[in-house]
N, C-alpha and C positions, 0 to 999 in steps of 0.2 A: 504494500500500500504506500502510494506516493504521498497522498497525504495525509494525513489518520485523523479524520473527526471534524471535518471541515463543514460542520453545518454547527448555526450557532443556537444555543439554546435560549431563549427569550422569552422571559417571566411577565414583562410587561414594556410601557411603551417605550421606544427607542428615541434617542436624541439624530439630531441629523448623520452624524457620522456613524454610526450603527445602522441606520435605515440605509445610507449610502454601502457600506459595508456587506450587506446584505446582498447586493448586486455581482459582488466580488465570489462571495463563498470560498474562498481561496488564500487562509491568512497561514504563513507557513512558519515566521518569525514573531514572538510576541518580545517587545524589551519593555522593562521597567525600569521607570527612568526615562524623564524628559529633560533634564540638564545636558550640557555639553556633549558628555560621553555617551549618551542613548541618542542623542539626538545625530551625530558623526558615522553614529553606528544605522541608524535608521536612513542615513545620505548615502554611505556607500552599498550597503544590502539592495533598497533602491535601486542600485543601477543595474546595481548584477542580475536581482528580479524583481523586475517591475513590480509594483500590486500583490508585495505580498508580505507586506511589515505593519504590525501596527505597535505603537507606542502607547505606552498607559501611563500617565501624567498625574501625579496629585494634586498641581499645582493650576491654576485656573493660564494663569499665562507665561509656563513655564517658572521654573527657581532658576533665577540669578542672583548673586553675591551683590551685599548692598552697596561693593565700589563697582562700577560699570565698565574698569579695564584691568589689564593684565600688561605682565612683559612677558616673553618669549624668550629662553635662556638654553641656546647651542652648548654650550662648553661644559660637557659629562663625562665623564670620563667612562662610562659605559655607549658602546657605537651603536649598540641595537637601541638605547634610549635616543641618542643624539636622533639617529635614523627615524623614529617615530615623531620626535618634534619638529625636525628640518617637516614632514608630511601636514604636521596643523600649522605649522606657517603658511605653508603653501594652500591649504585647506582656508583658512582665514584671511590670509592674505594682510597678513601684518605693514605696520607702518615701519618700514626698519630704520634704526637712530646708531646701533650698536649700541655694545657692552664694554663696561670699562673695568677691569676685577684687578682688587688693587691687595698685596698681604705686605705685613711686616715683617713676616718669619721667614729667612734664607732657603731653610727648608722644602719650604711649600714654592719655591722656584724649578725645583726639581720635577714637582705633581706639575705645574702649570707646561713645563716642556713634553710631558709623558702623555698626557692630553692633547697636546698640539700632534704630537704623532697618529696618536690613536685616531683623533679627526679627520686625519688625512686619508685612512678609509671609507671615511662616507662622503655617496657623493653628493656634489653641491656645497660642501663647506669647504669653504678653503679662506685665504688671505690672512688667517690667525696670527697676530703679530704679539712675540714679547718684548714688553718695553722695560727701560730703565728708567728712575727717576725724571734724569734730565729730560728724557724722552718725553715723558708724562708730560714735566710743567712746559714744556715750549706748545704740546697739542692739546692739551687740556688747561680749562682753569676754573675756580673755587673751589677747587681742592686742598687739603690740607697735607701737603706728603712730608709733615717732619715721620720717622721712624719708617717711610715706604720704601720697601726694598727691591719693588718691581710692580707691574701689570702685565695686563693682556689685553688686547685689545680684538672682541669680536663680530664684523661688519655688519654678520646676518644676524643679529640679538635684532628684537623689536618690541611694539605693545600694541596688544587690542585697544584700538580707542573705545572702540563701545561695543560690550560683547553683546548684548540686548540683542542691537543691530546685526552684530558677523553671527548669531545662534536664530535668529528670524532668519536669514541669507538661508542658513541652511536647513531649515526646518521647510521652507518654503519648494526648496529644490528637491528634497525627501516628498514634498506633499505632489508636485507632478510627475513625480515616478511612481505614482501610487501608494504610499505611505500614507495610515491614519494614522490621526493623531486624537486618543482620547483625554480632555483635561476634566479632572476633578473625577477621575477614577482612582482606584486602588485593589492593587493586587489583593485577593481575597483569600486562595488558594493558589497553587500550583499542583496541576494533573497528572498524574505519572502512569504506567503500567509495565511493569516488570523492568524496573530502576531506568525507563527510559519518559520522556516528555512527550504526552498527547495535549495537554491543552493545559487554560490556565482559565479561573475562575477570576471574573471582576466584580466587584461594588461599585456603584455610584454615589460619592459621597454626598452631591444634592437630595437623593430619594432614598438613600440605603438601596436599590433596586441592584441584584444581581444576575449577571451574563455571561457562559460561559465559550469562551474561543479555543478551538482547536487547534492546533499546532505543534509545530515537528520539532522547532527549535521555541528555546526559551532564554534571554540573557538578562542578567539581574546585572541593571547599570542603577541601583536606587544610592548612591550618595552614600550619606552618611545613615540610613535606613535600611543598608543594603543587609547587615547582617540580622537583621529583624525579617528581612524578607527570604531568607536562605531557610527559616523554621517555619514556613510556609508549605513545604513539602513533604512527602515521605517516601526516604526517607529523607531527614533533613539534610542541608547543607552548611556545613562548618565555613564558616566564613571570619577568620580571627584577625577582623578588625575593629577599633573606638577611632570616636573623633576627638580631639585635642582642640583646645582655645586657641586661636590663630590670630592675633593685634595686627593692626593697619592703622597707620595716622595718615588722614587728610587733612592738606595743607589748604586756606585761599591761594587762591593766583599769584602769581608771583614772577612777574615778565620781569624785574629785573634777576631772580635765579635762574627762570629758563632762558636766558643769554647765555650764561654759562653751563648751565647743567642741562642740554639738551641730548643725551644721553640715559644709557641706562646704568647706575654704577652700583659696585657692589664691594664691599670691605668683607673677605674671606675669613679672615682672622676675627670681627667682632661678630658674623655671620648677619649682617644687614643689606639689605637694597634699597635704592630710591631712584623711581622714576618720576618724567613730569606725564603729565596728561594733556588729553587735547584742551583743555581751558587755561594752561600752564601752572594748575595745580598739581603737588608733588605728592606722592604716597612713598610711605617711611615702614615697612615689616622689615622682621628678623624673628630670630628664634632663642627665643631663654633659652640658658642652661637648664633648668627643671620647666617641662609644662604641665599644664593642667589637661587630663584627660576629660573626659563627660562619663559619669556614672550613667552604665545602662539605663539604673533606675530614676534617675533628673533625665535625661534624655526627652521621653516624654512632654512634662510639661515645658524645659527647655528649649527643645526642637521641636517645636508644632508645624504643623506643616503652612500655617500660613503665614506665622514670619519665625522661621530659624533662625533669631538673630540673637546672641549670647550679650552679657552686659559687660560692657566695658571695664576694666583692670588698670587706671592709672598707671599704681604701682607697682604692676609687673612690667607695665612699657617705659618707664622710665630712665634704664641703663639703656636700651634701644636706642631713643630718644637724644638721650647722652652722647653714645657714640656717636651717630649720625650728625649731631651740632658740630664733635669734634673734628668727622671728617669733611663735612662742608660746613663751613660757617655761615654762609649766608644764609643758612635753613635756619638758626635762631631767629631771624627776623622776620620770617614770616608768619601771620597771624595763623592759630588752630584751626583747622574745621569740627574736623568728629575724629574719635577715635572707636575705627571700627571693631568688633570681635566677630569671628567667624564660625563655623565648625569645619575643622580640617581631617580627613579620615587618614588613618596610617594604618599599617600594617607590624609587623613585631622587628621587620627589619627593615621597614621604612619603604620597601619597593612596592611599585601597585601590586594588587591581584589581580592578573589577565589570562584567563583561557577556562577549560573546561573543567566541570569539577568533576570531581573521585566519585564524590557520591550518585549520580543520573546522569547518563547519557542525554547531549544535547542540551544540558545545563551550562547556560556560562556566563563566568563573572568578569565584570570589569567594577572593579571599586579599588580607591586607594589612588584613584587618578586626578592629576594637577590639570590646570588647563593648560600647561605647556605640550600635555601627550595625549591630550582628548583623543585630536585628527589621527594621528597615531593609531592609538588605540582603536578607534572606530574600524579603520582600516585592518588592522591584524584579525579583531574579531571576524569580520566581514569575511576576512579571506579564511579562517579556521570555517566560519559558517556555509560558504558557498562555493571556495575553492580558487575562486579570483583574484585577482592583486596578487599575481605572484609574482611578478617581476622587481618588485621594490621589497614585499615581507620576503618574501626567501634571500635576499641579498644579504639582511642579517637576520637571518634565520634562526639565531639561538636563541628564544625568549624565554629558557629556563626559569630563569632568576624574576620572571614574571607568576609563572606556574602556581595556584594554588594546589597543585598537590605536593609542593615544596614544605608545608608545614604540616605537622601530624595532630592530632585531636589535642594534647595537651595544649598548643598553641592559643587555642580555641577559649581557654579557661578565664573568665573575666577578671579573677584576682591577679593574675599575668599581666595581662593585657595593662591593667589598671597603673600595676608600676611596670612594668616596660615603657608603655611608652611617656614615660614621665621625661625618658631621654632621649626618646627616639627621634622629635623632631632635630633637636639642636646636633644629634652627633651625625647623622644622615647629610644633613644641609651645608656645601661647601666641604665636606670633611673631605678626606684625603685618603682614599683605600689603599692607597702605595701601602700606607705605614704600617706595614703588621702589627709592631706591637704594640702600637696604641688602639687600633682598628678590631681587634682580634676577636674581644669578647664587649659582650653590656656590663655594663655592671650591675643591671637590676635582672628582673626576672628569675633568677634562679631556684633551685632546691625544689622542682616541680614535681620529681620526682625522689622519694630519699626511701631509707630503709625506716621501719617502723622503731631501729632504734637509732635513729641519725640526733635525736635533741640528747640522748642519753650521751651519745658517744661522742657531742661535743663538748658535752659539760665535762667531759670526764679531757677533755683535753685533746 
């Protein structure tokens, strides 16, 4: 059977898109998840088959992040990541300004040449230049370079002016290849029979009224909901990821900084960014050393689904803050806007989760994704989904290190999750995998497993 269960069950009356859908009888993919990543993923499936994706959306007009743009950041030291974000540049069509990545530690001169090699595998990136001081201050300025011991400079870095806008573009291009799109649904169930995917059960959260779709494939793109939606099934799927507090400062305007800081810059060593925007307002993240995860259990009333938006932490953005004055100064001068909090989803060793799970055939995750690898990722799934795009995913073809069958059920355990990634965003971001043996191990998570007399036989020494 080509396609197993393609008639849809209907309790009561249909919204336009359902009634439309009807016409079809033909839905072979369901994603869940209308943000970036379902939505990349529902543009390239599209093309390969027509009329035959539909997307199930909690959100009335899509979930966007309450800053309206992003940067785009080439310089990874893994190719097959580089390779997936060079694809949502091009996917988005970024405005590119370049990067300017600046460290104080001698050290880390070594990591920034080892990357410049490595990039020379993929193609489309090229022109990667390392600078020296002097270098710097004659092409750049409001910088602060006492203690800088180098940069880099990367031509293809950019930023979504308005994702709103580049996530409509492509929602738009999914919808005349036949793509629906239902909003202010939610996944209800997921269908299975003999640990494979026949279909998927919806609510409608205006009526409570439920519907269910048939389909061959299923991908859980749900965000930071994604592992709430992995226990939807049977059996379930282990999905071991939380979201963590993610700070963003918005700056007003500030045309006398963006003279100088028309760029995207980034201090390796304090782990900060700041770019300007299309209005030549500046945004200022980085990553504490300790962050805050979200309790499964606040999750809930925290994350609602009609504004996900956490409260603001002064005090924790304030050495960010700090930095960022010290490396450009003329960002003390500019007046605050807001300082935004986000939810950010990680994983236990910080890499998304991308491809198929362990547990159901035809099951597949994409969560733990940044928008720098949405387009990326749309595309890889697409091509595991339908068999297409192989000319650019098989080019770096190893997406192991993506694999949700890379971690085993303990992974999965929420008291883990809760302190791991207390560290996970700051040691992840900017860090430097050369270094063995600083890289080597976490330092949280541990003793998941011990013997039943592991407390006796410490005590005893």
């Amino acid at each position: 059977m080509r396609h197993l269960n393609h008639m849809l069950i209907v309790k009561c009356s249909l919204n336009y898109n359902l009634r439309r859908f009807l016409s079809h009888l033909d839905c072979r993919v369901v994603i869940c998840g209308g943000g970036f990543v379902g939505t990349s993923i529902a543009h390239f499936i599209s093309q390969a088959w027509p009329q035959s994706c539909v997307v199930i959306d909690a959100f009335t007009d899509g979930y966007t992040s309450s800053i309206n743009s992003t940067f785009i950041n080439h310089f990874k030291p893994n190719p097959s990541e580089a390779c997936l974000i060079k694809i949502t540049s091009e996917l988005l069509n970024i405005e590119r300004c370049g990067s300017l990545f600046l460290t104080s530690d001698k050290n880390r001169i070594a990591y920034f040449n080892r990357v410049i090699s490595i990039l020379k595998t993929v193609p489309r990136i090229d022109n990667i230049q390392l600078l020296t001081p002097s270098e710097i201050a004659n092409e750049f300025s409001g910088i602060n370079l006492e203690n800088i011991e180098a940069g880099v400079w990367v031509p293809h870095d950019g930023v979504v002016t308005d994702l709103a806008e580049a996530k409509a573009k492509l929602r738009k291009s999914s919808e005349e290849n036949g793509a629906l799109f239902f909003e202010s649904c939610q996944i209800n169930k997921v269908l299975t029979f003999a640990n494979r995917i026949i279909g998927a059960e919806v609510i409608d959260l205006k009526n409570s009224q439920k519907i269910r779709l048939g389909c061959e494939y299923f991908v859980n793109a749900g965000g930071f909901w994604a592992k709430n939606i992995g226990k939807l099934s049977s059996p379930q799927i282990k999905i071991p990821v939380l979201s963590c507090e993610h700070q963003m400062l918005e700056t007003a305007p500030s045309s006398l900084l963006a003279a100088d800081i028309n760029y995207i810059l980034h201090n390796c060593d304090e782990k900060i960014a700041i770019f300007k925007q299309a209005d030549d307002s500046f945004i200022v993240e980085g990553y504490p050393l300790v962050s805050r995860p979200i309790d499964p259990q606040d999750a809930k009333s925290k994350l609602n689904f009609q504004n996900p938006i956490l409260s603001p932490k002064w005090g924790a953005f304030q050495s960010i803050l700090s930095s960022a004055i010290d490396l450009t100064p003329g960002l003390g001068h500019c007046k605050l806007n807001k300082l935004h909090c986000v939810p950010r989803n990680y994983s236990p060793d910080g890499r998304p989760v991308v491809g198929e799970s362990a547990e159901i055939e035809n099951y597949f995750i994409a969560t733990g994704v940044n928008y720098e690898i949405s387009g990326g990722v749309g595309k890889l799934i697409a091509h595991r989904i339908t068999r297409e795009y192989s000319d650019e995913i098989q080019y770096q073809g190893d997406f192991w290190s993506f694999d949700p069958r890379r971690f085993t059920s303990n992974y999965n355990v929420t008291s883990f999750l809760m302190d791991r990634l207390r560290e996970v965003p700051h040691r992840v971001n900017y860090d430097d995998p050369f270094l063995i043996q600083e890289y080597e191990n976490f330092k949280t998570g541990h003793y998941l497993r011990v013997s039943p007399f592991y407390d006796r036989l410490q005590d005893a020494g």
